[in-house]
Structure formats: C-alpha cells, structure tokens
C-alpha positions in Angstrom: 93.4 110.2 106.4 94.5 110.3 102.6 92.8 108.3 100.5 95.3 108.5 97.3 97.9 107.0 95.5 100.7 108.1 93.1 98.3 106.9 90.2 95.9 109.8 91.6 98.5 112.1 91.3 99.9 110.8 87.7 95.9 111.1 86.3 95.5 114.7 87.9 98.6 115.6 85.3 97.1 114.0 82.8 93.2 115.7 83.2 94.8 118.9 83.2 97.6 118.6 80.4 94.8 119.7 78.3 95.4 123.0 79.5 92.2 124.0 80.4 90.9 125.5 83.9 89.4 123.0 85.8 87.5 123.1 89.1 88.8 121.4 91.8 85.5 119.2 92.4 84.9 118.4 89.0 89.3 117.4 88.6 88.2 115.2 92.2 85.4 113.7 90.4 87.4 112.8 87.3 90.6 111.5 89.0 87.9 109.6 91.6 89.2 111.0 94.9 87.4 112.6 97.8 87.7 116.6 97.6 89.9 115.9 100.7 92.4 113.8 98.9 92.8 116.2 96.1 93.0 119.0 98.3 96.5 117.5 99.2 97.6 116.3 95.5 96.8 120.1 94.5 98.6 121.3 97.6 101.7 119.4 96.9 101.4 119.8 92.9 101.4 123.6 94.0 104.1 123.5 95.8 106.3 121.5 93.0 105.4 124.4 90.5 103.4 121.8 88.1 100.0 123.8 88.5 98.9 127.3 89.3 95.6 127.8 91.3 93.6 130.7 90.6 89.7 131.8 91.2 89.3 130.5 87.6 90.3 127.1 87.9 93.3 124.7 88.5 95.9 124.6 85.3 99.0 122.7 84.7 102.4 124.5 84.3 104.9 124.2 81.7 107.4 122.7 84.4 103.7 120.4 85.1 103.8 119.5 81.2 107.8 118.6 81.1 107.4 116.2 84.0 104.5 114.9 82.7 106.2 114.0 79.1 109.5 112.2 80.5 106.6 109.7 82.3 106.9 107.0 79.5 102.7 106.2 80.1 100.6 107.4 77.4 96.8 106.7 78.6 94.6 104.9 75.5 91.0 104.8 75.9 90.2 101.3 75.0 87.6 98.8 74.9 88.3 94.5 74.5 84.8 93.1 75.4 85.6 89.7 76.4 89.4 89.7 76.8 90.1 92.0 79.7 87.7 91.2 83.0 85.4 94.2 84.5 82.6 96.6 82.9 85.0 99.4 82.5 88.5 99.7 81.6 91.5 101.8 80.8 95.0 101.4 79.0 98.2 102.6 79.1 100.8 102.1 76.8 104.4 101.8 78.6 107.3 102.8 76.7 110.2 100.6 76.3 109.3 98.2 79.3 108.2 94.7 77.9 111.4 93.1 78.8 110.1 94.0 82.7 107.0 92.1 82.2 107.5 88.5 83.4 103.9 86.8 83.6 101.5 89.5 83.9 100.7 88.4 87.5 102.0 91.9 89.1 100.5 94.1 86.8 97.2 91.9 87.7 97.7 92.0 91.2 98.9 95.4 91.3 95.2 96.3 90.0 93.6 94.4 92.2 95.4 95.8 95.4 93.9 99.2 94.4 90.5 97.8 94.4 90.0 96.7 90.4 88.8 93.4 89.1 93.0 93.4 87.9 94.8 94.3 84.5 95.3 92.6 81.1 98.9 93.0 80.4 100.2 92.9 76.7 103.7 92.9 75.4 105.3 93.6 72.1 108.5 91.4 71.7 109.8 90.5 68.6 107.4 91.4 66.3 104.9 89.6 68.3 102.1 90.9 70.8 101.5 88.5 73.3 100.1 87.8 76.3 102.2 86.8 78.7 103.8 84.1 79.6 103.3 83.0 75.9 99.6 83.7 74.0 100.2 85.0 71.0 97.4 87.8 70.3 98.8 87.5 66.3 97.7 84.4 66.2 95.1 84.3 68.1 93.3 87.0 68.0 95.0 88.9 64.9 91.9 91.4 64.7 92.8 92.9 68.4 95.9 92.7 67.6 95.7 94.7 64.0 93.5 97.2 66.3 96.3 97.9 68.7 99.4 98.2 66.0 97.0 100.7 64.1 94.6 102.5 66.3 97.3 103.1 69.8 100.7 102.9 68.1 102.4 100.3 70.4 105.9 99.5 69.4 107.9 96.8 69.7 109.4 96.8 73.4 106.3 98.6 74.4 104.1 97.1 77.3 99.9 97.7 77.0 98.3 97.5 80.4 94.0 97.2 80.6 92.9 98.4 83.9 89.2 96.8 84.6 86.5 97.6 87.3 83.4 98.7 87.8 84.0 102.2 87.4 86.1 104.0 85.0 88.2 105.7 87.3 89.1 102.3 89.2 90.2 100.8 86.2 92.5 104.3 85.8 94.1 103.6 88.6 94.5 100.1 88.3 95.7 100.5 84.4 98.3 104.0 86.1 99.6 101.6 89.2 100.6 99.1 87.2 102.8 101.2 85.0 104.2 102.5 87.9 105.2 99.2 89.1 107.6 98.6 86.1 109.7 101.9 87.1 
C-alpha cells in the first residue's frame, strides 16, 4: 500500500524545480515518503512527461515546470515561535484565495488529518492581515505582520498557511494539503 498524498506529489515538483539531478532516496527523504511511495509518484510523474529519469538522477521537465507555475502555492520557509503550534513548520502563500478561507478550522483540520499538530491560517483582506474569524495580526502583532508584507510578499487576497509538526516534512504536507483544500 501507498503511503502518499497529492501534497507528496506537489513537494516532489517543488524539490526538483531547482533543476538539479536528484537521487531518488535522497528526493524520498526530502518529500518524507517511503522509497516505495515515491517509486509510484516518479512512475506516474514519468509518465505525465513532468520528469525525466536517467542514471544521473531524477530532473523536472519543462512541461514539469509549466504545471508547477499555474499551482498558485509558492512555499515560504518561515518561522513564528509562539503563534503557530509544533517544533517545525512550513508556509505557503495561496494566491488569490482569502475570500475561501472562512474560520481557519479546515486548513487546521486538514493538517491534522495528515498527521501534523494543524496549520495557522492568515488572510490578507482589505488591507488587513488577520487571523481568522477576526484577529487582526496589524494590530496585534504589527511586527509579524511587517515581517510577512516585506520578507514573503503576500498580497492582498492572498491566503498564508503554517504547517506545524514535529518534523519538517509533516508540517510540508500539512502547510501543501491545506492549499489544496481551497482549489
């Protein structure tokens, strides 16, 4: 049995849009899947025409880059001690979806479902970023808030998802399955 989800897949893109050769057990450790699991991503990746498998590694394609660029996720490595629950964590930014965002409570729960501690959802709506239903980070906490405007580029409409675990590819997945969700 599988043990993978389309976040698995997404993040296997994303490691190799780099462009680099990659090794198949070192792209399984990074995407945190069994050698198994990623034995069938690769297969059906393959098969799609998004990679090309050689003796010298695994690389992306260009038809592998174009689908990877209309996927409105761009992954942020980020770090809110204290506001976003679990030792490690990951962010994406999700383009154009915080009107999709009601409470937060999917994005959590989709997080937790995939084995993280759950996700931190923030959404940029008029001129504000907030956590929903209604905590204004501005006010709040305007130094995060400065931090995210300036360092990841969120734009208004834009939704930030924190995936948080105990590993950093758990909170990958959890930050990836999230995004998904909104779609």
């Amino acid at each position: 049995m599988f043990r993978f989800n389309d976040a698995n897949v997404y993040w296997t893109l994303y490691v190799l849009s780099d462009e680099k050769r990659i090794g198949r057990k070192r792209l399984a450790d990074e995407v945190g899947v069994g050698e198994g699991s990623m034995r069938r991503i690769l297969d059906t990746l393959q098969e799609w025409e998004y990679i090309s498998i050689k003796q010298t590694g695994i690389m992306i394609t260009k038809g592998g880059l174009s689908f990877l660029e209309k996927i409105p996720i761009q992954p942020v490595d980020i770090c809110l001690d204290g506001s976003v629950i679990g030792t490690e964590q990951q962010g994406v930014i999700v383009k154009g979806v915080a009107d999709k965002v009601n409470n937060g409570m999917e994005q959590r729960d989709a997080g937790i479902k995939v084995g993280a501690a759950g996700c931190t959802t923030i959404v940029y709506r008029d001129g504000n970023l907030c956590i929903p239903p209604d905590w204004n980070l501005d006010v709040e906490r305007p130094e995060i808030a400065k931090k995210i405007r300036e360092e990841y580029g969120m734009k208004e409409d834009d939704a930030l998802i924190i995936g948080g675990g105990t590993t950093k590819q758990t909170a990958i997945v959890a930050a990836v399955s999230a995004a998904l969700e909104l779609f």
